[in-house]
C-alpha positions, 0 to 999 in steps of 0.5 A: 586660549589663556595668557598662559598658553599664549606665553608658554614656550610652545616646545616646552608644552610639546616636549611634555608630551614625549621623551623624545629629545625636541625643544631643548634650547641651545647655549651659543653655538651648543646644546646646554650643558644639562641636555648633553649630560642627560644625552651622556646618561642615556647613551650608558643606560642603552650600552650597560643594558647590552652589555650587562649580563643576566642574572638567571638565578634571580630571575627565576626565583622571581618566576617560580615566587608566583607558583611556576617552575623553571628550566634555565637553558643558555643558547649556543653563544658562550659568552656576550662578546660572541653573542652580540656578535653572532645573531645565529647563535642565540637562536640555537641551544647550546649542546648541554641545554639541547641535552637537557630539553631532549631528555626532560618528560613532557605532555604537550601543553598549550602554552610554553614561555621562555624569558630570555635576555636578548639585547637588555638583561635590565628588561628582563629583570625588572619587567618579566616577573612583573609581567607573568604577575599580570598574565597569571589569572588570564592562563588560569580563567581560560584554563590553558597548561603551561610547560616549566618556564624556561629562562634562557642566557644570551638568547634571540626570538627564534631561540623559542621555536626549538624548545616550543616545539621541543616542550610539545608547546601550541604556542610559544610566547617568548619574553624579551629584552628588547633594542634599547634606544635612547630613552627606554633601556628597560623595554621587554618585548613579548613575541607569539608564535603559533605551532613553534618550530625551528624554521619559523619565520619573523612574520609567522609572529606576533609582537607586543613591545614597549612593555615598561612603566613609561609605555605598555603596563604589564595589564594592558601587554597581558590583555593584549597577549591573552586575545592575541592567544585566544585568537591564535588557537581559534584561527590557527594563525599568528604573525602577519595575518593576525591583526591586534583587533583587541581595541581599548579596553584598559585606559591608555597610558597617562602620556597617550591621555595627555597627548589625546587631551592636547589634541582634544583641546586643539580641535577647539581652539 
């Protein structure tokens, strides 16, 4: 062990490690000034990531820019405020959109994918076209066919379960702002769902989260989604019976490396 590593402030070395809020020191009585406005920051990020509306016009220009088309569609909740406070509403379309699906032709397809806002617009706006960037060459090696990419306002997971199945989808993968706490407001979440219809179940899904630049890369989250929908189709499941066996082929993110460094180093010490 060097003289360094016997000097450091041990916290100092853990708090590299991790965005969690540990070691921070105190100031008399209180926390210093500077983690309390950082604390301050981070708890306006998660609340502008609830309450700031999605732009669906951007995010679908986003979308179709990669070759895809697009149907924007808005779940029953006419607004946030009543959005956020009636779950259930989001898991249904409105009427008007409801309209629009029922009368829009489809041919069944493998896939159909809906990118919703859910609890962090800021999610979706800057990790969902990203995403389908990295996914795209997965749904074109394996050949699968993709209904319109549906962009849906003030939406919740079970949203997708009518339109999959509405869309003659096998499977519906549905891209969404996940619960932001406080030191990821930007989190996207991915949940599949094998045979969608309304009724499904959280455990008849399988979900992929943390996808942003301090978690899962937009590569790894389509590595993984890409096995998870193979698996699916091959086996005729998906959700609690489906484990992420996938392993790890793409590098672990550089803060996971660090932390495996850090035990490698400790193993010998």
């Amino acid at each position: 062990m060097s003289a360094e590593d016997i000097s450091e402030d041990p916290w100092t070395r853990l708090s590299r490690l991790t965005p969690a809020r540990i070691g921070l020191g105190r100031a008399g009585t209180g926390m210093p000034t500077i983690e309390v406005l950082r604390f301050g920051l981070a708890h306006a990020q998660a609340r502008d990531a609830v309450h700031t509306p999605m732009d669906a016009a951007e995010v679908a220009a986003g979308i179709e820019a990669l070759g895809y088309p697009t149907l924007t569609l808005a779940s029953a909740a006419p607004d946030r405020a009543t959005y956020l406070r009636r779950p259930d509403l989001g898991r249904t379309l409105g009427e008007d959109s409801a309209t629009i699906l029922a009368e829009k032709p489809s041919e069944p397809v493998d896939l159909a994918i809906v990118v919703a806002d859910g609890l962090s617009a800021r999610a979706v706006h800057e990790g969902a076209a990203g995403f389908l960037a990295a996914f795209k060459p997965h749904i074109d090696k394996a050949g699968w066919t993709l209904a319109p990419i549906v962009v849906a306002t003030q939406g919740r997971v079970a949203l997708g379960d009518g339109i999959g199945a509405a869309l003659k989808a096998r499977a519906v993968a549905v891209l969404i702002g996940e619960r932001p706490g406080l030191s990821s407001p930007d989190s996207l979440g991915i949940y599949l769902t094998l045979d969608p219809r309304v009724g499904r179940s959280d455990a008849e899904r399988n979900c992929i989260s943390n996808v942003r630049p301090a978690g899962l890369s937009h590569d790894l989250a389509a590595f993984k989604l890409d096995w998870l929908l193979r698996e699916a189709f091959v086996r005729g499941i998906t959700g609690v019976n489906l484990k992420d066996g996938s392993g790890p082929e793409l590098e672990p993110p550089p803060r996971q490396q660090a932390l495996e460094d850090g035990m490698d180093t400790a193993s010998r010490t």
